[in-house]
Jmol script that loads the backbone (N, CA, C; Angstrom):
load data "model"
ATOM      1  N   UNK A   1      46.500  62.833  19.394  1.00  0.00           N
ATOM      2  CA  UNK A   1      47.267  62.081  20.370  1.00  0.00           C
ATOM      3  C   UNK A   1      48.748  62.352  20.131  1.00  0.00           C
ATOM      4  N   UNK A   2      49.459  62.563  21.340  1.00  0.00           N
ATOM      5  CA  UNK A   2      51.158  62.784  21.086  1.00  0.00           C
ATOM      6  C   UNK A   2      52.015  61.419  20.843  1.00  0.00           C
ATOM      7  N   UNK A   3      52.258  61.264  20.164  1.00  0.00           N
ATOM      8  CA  UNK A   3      53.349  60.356  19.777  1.00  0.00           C
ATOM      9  C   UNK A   3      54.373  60.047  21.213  1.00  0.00           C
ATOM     10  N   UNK A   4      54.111  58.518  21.313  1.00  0.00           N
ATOM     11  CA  UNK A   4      54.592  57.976  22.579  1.00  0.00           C
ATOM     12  C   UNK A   4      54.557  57.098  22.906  1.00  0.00           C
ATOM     13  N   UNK A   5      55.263  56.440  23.961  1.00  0.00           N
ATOM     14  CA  UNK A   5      54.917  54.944  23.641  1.00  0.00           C
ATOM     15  C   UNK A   5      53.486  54.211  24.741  1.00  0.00           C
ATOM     16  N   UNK A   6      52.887  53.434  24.241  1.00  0.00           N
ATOM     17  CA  UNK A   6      51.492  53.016  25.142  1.00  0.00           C
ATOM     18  C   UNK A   6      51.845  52.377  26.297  1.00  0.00           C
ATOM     19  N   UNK A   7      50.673  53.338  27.307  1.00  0.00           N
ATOM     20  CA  UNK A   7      51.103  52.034  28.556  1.00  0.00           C
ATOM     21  C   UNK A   7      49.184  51.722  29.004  1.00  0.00           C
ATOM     22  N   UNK A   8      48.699  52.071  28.528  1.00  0.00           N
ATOM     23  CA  UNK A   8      47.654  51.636  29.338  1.00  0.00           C
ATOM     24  C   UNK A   8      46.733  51.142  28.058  1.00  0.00           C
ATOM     25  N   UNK A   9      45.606  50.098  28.404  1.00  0.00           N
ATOM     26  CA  UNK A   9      44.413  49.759  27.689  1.00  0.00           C
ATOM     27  C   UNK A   9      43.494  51.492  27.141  1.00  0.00           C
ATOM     28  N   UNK A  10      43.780  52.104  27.706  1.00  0.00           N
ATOM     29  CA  UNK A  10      42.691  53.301  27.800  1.00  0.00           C
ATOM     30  C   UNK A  10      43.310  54.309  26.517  1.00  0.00           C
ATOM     31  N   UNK A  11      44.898  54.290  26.811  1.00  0.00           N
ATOM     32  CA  UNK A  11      45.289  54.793  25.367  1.00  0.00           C
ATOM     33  C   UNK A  11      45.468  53.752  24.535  1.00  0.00           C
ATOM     34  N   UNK A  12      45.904  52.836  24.532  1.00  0.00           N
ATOM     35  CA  UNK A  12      45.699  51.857  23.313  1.00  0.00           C
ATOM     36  C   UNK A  12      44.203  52.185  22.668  1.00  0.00           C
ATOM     37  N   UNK A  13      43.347  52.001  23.252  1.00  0.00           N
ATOM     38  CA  UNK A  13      42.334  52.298  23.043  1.00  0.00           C
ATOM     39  C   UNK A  13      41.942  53.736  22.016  1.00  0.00           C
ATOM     40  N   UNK A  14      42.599  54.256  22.844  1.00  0.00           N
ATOM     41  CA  UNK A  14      42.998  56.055  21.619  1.00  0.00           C
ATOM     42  C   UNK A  14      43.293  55.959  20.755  1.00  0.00           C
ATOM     43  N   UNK A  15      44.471  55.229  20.771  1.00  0.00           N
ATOM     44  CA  UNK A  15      45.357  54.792  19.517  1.00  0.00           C
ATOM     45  C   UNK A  15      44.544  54.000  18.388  1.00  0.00           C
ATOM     46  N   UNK A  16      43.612  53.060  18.902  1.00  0.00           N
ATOM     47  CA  UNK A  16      43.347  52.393  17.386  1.00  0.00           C
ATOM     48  C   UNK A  16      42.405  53.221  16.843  1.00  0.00           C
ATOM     49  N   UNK A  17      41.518  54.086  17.845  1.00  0.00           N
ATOM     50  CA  UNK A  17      40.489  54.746  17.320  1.00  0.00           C
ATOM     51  C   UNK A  17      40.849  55.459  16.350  1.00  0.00           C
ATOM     52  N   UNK A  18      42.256  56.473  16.866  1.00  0.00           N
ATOM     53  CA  UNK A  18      42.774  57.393  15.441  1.00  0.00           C
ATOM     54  C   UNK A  18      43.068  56.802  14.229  1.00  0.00           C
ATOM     55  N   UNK A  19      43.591  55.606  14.583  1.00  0.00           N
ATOM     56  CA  UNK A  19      44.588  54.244  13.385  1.00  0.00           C
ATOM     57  C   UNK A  19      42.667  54.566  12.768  1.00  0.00           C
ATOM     58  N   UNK A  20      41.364  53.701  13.289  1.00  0.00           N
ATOM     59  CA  UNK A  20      40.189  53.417  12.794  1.00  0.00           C
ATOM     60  C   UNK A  20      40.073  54.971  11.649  1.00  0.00           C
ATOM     61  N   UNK A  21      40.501  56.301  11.909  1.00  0.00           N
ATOM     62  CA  UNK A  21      40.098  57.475  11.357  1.00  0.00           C
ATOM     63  C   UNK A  21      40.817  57.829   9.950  1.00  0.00           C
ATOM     64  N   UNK A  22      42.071  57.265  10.587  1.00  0.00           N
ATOM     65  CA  UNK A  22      43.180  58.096   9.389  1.00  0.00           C
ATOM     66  C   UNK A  22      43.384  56.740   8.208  1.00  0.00           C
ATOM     67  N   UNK A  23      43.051  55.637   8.372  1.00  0.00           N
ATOM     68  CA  UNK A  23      43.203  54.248   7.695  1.00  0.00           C
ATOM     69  C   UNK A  23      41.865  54.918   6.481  1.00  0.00           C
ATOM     70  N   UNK A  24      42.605  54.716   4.989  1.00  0.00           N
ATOM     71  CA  UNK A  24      41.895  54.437   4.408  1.00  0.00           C
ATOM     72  C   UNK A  24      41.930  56.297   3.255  1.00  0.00           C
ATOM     73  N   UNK A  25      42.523  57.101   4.305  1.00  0.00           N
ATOM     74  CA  UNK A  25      42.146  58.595   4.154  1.00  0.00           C
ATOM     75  C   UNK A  25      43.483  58.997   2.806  1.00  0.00           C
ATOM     76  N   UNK A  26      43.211  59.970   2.233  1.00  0.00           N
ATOM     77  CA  UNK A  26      44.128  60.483   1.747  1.00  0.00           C
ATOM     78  C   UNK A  26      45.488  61.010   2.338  1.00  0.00           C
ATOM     79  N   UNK A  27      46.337  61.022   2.689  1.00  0.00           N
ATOM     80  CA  UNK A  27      47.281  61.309   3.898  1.00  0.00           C
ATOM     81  C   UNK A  27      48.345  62.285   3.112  1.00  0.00           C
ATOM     82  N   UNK A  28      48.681  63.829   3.563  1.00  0.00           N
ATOM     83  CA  UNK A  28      49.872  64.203   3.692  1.00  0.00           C
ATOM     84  C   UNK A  28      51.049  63.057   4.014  1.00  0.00           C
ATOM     85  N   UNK A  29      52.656  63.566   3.316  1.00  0.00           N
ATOM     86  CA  UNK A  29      53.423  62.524   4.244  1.00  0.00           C
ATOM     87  C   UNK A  29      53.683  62.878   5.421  1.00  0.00           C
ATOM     88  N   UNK A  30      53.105  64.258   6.061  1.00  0.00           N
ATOM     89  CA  UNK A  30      53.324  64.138   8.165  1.00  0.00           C
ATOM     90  C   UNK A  30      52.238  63.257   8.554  1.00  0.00           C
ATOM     91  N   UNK A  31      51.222  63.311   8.045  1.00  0.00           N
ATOM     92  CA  UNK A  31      49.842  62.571   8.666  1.00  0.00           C
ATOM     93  C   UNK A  31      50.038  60.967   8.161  1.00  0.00           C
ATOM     94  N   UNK A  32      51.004  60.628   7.146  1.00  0.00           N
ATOM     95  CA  UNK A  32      51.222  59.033   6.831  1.00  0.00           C
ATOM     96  C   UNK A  32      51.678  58.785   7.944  1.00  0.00           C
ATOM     97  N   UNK A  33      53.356  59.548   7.781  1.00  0.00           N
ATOM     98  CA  UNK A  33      54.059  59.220   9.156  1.00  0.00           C
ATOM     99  C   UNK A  33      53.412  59.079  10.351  1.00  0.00           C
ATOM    100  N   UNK A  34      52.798  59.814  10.874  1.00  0.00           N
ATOM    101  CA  UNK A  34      52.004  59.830  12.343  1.00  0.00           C
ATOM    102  C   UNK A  34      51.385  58.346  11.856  1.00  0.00           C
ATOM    103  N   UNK A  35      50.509  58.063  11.512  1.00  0.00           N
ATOM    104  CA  UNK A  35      49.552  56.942  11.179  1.00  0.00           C
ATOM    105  C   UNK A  35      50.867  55.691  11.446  1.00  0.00           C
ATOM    106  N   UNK A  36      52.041  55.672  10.383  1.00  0.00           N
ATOM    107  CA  UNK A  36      52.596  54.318  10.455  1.00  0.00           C
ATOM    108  C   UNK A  36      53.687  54.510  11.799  1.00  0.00           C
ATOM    109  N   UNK A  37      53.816  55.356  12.529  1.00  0.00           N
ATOM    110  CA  UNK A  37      54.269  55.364  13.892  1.00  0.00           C
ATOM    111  C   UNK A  37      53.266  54.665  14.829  1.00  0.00           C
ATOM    112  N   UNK A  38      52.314  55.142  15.090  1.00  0.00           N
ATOM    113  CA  UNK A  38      50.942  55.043  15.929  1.00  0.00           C
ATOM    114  C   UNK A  38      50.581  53.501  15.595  1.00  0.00           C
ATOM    115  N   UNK A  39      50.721  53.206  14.625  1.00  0.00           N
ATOM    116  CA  UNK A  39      50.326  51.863  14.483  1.00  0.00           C
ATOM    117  C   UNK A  39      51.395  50.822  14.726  1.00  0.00           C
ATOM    118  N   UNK A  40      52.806  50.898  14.794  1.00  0.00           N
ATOM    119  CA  UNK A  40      53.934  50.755  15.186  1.00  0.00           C
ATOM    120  C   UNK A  40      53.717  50.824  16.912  1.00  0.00           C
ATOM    121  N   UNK A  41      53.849  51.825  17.537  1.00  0.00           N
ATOM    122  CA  UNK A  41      53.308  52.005  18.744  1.00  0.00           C
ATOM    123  C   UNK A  41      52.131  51.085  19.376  1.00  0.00           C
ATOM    124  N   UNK A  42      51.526  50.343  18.827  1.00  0.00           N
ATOM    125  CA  UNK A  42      49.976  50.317  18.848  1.00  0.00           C
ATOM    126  C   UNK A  42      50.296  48.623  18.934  1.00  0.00           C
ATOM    127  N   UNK A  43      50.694  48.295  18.030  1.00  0.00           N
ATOM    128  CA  UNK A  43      51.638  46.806  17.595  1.00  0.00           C
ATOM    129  C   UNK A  43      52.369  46.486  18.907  1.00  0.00           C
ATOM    130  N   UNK A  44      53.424  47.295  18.945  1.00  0.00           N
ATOM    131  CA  UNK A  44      54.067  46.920  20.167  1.00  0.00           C
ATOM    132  C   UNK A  44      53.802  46.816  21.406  1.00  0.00           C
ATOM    133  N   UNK A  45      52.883  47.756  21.894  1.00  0.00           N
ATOM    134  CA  UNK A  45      52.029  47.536  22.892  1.00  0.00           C
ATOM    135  C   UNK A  45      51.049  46.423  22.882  1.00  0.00           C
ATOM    136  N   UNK A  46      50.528  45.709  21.794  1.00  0.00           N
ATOM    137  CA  UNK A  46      50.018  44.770  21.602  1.00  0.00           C
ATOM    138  C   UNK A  46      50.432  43.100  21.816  1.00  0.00           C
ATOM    139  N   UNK A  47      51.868  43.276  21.552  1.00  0.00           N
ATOM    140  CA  UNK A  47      52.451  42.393  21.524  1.00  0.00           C
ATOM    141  C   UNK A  47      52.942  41.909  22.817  1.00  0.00           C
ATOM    142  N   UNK A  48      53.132  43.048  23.700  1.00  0.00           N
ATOM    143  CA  UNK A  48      53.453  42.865  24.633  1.00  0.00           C
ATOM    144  C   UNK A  48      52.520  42.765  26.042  1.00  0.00           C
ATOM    145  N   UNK A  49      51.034  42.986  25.499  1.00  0.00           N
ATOM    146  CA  UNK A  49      50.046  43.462  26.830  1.00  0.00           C
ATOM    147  C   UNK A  49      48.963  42.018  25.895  1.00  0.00           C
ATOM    148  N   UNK A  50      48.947  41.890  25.067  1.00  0.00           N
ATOM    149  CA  UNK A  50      47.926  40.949  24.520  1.00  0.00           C
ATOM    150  C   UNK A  50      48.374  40.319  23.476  1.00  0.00           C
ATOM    151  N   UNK A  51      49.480  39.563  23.484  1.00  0.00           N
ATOM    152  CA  UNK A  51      49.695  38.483  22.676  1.00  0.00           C
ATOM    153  C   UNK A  51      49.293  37.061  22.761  1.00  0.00           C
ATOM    154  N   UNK A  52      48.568  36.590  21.414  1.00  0.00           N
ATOM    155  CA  UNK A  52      48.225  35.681  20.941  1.00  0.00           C
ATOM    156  C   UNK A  52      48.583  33.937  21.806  1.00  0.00           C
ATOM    157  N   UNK A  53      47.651  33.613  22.707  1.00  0.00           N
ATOM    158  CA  UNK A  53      48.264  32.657  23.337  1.00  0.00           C
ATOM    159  C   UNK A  53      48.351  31.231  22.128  1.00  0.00           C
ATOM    160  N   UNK A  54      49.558  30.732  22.294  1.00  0.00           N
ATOM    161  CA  UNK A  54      49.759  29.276  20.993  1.00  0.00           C
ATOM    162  C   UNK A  54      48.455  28.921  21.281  1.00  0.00           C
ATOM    163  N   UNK A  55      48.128  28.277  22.934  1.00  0.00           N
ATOM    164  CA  UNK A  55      47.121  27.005  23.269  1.00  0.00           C
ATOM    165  C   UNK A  55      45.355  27.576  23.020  1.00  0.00           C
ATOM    166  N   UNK A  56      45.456  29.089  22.386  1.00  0.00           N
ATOM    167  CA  UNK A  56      44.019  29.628  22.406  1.00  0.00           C
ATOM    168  C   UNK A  56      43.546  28.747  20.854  1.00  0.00           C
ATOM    169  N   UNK A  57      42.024  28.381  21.016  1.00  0.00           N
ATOM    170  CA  UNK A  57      41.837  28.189  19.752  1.00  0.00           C
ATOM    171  C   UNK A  57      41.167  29.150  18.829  1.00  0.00           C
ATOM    172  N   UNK A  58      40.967  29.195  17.646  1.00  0.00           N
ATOM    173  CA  UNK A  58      40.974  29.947  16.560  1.00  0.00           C
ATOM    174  C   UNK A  58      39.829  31.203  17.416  1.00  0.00           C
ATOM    175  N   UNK A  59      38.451  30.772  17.596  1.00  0.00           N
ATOM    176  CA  UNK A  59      37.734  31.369  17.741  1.00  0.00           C
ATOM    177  C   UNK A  59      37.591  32.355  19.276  1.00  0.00           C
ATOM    178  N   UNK A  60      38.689  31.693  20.045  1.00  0.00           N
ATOM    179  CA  UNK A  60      39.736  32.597  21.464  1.00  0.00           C
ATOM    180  C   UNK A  60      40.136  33.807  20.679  1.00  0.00           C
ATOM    181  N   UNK A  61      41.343  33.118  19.799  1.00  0.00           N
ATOM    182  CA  UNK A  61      42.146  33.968  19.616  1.00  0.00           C
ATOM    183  C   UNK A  61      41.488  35.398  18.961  1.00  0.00           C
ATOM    184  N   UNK A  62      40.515  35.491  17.657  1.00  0.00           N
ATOM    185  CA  UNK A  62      39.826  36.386  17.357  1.00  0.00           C
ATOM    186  C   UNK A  62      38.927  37.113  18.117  1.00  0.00           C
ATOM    187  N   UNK A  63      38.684  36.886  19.228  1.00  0.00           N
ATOM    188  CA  UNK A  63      38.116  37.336  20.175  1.00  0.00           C
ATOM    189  C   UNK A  63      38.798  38.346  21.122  1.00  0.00           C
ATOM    190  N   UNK A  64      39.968  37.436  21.350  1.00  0.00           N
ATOM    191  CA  UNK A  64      41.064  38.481  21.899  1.00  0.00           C
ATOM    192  C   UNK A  64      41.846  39.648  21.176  1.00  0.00           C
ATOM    193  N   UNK A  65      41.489  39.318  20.296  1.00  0.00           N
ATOM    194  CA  UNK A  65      42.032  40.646  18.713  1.00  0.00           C
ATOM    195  C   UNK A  65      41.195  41.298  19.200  1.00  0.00           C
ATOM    196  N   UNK A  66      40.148  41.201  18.601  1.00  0.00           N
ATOM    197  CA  UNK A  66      38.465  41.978  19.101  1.00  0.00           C
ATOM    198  C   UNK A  66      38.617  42.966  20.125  1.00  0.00           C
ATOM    199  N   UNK A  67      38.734  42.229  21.365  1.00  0.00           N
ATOM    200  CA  UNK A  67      38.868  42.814  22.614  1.00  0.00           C
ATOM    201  C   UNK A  67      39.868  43.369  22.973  1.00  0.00           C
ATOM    202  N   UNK A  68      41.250  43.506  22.099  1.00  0.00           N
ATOM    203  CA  UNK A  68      42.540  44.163  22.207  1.00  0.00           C
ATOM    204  C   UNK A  68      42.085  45.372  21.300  1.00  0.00           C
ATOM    205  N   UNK A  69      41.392  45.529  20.663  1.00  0.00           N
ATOM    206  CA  UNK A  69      41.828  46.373  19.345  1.00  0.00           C
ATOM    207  C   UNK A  69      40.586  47.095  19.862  1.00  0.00           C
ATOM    208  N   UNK A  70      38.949  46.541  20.602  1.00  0.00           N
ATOM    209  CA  UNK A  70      37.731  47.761  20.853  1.00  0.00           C
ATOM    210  C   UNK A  70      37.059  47.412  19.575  1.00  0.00           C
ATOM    211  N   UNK A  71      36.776  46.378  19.240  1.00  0.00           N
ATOM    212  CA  UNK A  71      36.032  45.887  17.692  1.00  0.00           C
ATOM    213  C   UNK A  71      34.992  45.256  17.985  1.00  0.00           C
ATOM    214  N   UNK A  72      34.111  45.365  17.465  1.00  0.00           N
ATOM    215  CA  UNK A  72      32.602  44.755  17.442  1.00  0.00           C
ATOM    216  C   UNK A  72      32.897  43.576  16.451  1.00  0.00           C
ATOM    217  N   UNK A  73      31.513  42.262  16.156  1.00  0.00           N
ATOM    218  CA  UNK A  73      31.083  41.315  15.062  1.00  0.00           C
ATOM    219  C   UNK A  73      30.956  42.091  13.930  1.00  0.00           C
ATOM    220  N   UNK A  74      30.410  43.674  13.802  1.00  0.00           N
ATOM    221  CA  UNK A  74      30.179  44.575  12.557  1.00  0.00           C
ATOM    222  C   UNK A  74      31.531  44.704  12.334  1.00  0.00           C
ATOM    223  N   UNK A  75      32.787  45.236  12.817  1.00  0.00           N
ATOM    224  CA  UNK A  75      34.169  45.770  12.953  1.00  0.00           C
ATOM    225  C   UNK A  75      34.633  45.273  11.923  1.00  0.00           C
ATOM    226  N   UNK A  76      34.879  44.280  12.629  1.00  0.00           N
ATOM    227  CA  UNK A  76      35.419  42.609  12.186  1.00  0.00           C
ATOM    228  C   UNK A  76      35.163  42.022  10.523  1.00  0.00           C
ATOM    229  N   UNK A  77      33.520  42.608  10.279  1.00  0.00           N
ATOM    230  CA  UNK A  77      32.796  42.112   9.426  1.00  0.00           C
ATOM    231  C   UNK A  77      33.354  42.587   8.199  1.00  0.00           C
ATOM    232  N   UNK A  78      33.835  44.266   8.547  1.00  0.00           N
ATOM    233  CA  UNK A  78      34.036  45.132   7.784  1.00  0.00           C
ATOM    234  C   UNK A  78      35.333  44.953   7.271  1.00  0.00           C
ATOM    235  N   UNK A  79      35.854  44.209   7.947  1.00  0.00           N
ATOM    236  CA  UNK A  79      37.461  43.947   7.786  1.00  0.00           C
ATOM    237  C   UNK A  79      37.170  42.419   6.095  1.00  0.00           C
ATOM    238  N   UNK A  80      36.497  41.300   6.750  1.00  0.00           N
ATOM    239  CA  UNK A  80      36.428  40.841   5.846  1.00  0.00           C
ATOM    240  C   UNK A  80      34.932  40.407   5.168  1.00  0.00           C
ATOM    241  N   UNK A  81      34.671  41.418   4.910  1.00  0.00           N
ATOM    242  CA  UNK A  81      33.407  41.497   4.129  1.00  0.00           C
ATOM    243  C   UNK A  81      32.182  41.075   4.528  1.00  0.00           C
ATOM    244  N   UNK A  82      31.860  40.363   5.729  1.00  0.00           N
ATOM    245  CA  UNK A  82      30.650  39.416   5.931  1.00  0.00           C
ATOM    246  C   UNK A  82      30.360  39.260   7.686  1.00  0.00           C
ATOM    247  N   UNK A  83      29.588  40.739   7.727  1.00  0.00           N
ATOM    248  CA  UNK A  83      29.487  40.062   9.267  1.00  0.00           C
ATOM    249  C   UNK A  83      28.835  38.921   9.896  1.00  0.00           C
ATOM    250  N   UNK A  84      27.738  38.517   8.787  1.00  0.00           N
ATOM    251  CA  UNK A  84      27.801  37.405   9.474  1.00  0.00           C
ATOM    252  C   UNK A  84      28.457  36.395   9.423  1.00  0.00           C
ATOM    253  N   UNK A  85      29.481  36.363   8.342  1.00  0.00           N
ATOM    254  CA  UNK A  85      30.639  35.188   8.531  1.00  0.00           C
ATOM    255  C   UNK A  85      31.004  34.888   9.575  1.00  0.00           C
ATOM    256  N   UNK A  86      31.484  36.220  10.235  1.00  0.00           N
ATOM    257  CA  UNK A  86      32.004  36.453  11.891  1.00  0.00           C
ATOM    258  C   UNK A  86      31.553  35.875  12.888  1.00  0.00           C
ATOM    259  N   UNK A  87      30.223  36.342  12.848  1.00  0.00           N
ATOM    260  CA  UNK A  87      29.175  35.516  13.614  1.00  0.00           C
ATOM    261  C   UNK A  87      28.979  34.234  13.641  1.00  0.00           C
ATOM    262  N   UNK A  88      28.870  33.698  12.303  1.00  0.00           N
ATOM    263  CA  UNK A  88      28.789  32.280  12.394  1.00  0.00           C
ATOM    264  C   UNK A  88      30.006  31.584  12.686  1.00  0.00           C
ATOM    265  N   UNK A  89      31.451  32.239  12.558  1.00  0.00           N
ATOM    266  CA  UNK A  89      32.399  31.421  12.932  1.00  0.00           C
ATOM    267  C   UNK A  89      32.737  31.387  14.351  1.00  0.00           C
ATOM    268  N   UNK A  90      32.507  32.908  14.956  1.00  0.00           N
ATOM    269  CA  UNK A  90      32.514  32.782  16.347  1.00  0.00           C
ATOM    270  C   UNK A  90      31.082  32.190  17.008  1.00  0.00           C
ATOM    271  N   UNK A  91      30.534  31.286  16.503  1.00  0.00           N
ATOM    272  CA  UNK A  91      29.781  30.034  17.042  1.00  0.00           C
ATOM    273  C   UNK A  91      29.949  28.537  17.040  1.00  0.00           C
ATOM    274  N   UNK A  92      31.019  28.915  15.669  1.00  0.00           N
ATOM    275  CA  UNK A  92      31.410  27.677  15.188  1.00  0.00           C
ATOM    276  C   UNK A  92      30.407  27.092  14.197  1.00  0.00           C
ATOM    277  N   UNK A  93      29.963  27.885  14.029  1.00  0.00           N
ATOM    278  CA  UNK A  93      29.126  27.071  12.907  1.00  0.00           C
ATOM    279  C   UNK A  93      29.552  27.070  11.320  1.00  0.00           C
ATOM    280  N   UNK A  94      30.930  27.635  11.318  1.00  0.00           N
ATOM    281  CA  UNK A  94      31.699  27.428   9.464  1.00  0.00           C
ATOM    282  C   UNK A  94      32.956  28.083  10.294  1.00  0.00           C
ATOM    283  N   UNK A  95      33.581  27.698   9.071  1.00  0.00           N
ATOM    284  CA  UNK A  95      35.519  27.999   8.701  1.00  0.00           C
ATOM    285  C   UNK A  95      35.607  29.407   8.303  1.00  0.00           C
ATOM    286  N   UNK A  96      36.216  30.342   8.323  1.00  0.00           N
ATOM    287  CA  UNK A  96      36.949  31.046   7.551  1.00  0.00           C
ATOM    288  C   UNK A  96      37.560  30.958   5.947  1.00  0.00           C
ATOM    289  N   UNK A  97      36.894  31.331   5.393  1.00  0.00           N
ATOM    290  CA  UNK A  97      37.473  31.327   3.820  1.00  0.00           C
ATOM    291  C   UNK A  97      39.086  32.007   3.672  1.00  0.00           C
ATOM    292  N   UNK A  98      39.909  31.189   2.983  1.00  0.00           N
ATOM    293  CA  UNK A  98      41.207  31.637   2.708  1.00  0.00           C
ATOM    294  C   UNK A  98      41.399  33.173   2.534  1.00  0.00           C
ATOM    295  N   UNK A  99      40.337  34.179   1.929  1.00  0.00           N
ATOM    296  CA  UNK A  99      40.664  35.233   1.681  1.00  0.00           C
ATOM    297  C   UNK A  99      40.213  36.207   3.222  1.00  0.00           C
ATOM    298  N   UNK A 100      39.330  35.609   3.532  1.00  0.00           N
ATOM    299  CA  UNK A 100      38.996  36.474   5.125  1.00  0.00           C
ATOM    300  C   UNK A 100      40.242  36.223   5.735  1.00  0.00           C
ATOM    301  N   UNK A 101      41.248  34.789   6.196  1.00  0.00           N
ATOM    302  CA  UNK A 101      41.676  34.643   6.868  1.00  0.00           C
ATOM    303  C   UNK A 101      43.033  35.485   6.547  1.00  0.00           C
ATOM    304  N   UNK A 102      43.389  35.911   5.078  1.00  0.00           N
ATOM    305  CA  UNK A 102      44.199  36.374   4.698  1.00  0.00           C
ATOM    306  C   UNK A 102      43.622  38.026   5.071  1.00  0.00           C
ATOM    307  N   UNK A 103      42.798  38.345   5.393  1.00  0.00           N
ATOM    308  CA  UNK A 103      42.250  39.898   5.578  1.00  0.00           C
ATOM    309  C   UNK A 103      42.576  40.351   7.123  1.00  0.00           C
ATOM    310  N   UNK A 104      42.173  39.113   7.805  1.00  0.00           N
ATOM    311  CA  UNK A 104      42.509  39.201   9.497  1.00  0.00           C
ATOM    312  C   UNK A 104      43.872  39.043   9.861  1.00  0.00           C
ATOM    313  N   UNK A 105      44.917  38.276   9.057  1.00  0.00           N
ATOM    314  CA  UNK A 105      46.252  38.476   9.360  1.00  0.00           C
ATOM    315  C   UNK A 105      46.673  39.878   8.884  1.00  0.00           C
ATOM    316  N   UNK A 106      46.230  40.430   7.920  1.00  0.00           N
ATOM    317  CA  UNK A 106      46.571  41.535   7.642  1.00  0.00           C
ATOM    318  C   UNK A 106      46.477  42.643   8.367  1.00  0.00           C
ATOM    319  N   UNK A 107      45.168  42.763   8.760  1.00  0.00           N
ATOM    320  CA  UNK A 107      44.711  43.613   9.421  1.00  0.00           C
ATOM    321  C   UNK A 107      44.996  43.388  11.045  1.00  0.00           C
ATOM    322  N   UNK A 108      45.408  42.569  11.749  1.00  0.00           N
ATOM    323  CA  UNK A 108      45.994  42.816  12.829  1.00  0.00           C
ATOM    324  C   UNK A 108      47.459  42.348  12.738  1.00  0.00           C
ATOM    325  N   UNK A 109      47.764  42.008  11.584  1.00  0.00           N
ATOM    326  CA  UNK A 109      49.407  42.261  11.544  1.00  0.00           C
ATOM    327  C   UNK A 109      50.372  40.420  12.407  1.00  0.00           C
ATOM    328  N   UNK A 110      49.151  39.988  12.066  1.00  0.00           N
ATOM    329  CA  UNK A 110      49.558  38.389  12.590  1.00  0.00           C
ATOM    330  C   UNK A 110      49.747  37.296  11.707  1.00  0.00           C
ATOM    331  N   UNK A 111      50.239  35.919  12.151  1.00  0.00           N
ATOM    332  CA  UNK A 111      50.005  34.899  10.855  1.00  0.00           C
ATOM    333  C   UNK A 111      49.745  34.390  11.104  1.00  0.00           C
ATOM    334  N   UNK A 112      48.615  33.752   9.796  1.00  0.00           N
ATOM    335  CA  UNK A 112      47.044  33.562   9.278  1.00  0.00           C
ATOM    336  C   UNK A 112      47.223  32.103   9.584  1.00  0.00           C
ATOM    337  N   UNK A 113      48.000  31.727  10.120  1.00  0.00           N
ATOM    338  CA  UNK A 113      47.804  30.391  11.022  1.00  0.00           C
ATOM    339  C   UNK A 113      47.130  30.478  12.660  1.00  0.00           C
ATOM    340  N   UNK A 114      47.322  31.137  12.923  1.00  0.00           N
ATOM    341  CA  UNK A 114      46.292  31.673  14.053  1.00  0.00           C
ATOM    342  C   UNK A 114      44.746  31.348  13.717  1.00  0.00           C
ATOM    343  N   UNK A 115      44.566  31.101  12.443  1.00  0.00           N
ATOM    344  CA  UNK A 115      43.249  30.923  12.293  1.00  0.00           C
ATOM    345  C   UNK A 115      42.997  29.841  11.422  1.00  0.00           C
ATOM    346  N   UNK A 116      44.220  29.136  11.645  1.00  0.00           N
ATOM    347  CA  UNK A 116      43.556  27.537  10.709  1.00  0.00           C
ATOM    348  C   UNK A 116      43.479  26.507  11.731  1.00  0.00           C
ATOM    349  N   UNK A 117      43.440  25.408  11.271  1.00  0.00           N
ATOM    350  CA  UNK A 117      43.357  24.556  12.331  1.00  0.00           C
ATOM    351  C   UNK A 117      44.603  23.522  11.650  1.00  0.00           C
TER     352      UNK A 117
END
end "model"
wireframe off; spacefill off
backbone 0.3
color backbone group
C-alpha cells in the first residue's frame, strides 16, 4: 500500500490488514517506519470517520472498534488472551479484567475508560 492519507472504509480496511501482517514481525528500520506511519494514518482516519461516542456503552463501544478495525470475537480474543472473555462480555455476562482492559486501550490506542463503568 502507498503511503497516504485514508479516505475510504475499503482502504482503512487495507491498512489494518498490513498493520495485522507487519505487527509483531522483525522489521528493517524502512519497514518499522512504513508500519508506524500506516498506523498513524490508520489512527487518524479513525478518529475522524469512527470515533468513540461518550454516550456508547462499554459493550457499543468495543463493537465499534471491532467493526472499525475488520476484527472478529477470535481477533479481539487474541488481543487479550480469552476469546471467550469477549464473548461473554459482549453479552454481558462478566467485566473485563484490568489487564484485558489495559490490552484493548493499547491496542486500539484509546483510554481504558472506555471500558469501565
Amino acid at each position: 500500500m502507498k503511503i497516504r492519507s485514508i479516505h475510504t472504509d475499503e482502504e482503512h480496511q487495507q491498512a489494518t490488514e498490513i498493520i495485522s501482517q507487519l505487527m509483531g514481525r522483525d522489521l528493517d528500520i524502512d519497514s518499522g517506519d512504513y508500519l508506524d506511519t500506516l498506523i498513524v494514518l490508520v489512527n487518524k482516519y479513525e478518529d475522524e470517520h469512527h470515533a468513540i461516542d461518550e454516550r456508547m456503552t462499554r459493550r457499543e463501544a468495543l463493537r465499534a472498534l471491532m467493526e472499525a478495525n475488520g476484527l472478529n470475537q477470535a481477533d479481539v480474543g487474541r488481543v487479550i488472551g480469552s476469546e471467550s472473555a469477549v464473548s461473554m462480555f459482549l453479552k454481558g455476562d462478566r467485566a473485563l479484567s484490568k489487564a484485558q482492559i489495559r490490552k484493548l486501550a493499547e491496542r486500539f490506542k484509546i483510554d481504558p475508560m472506555v471500558f469501565i463503568e
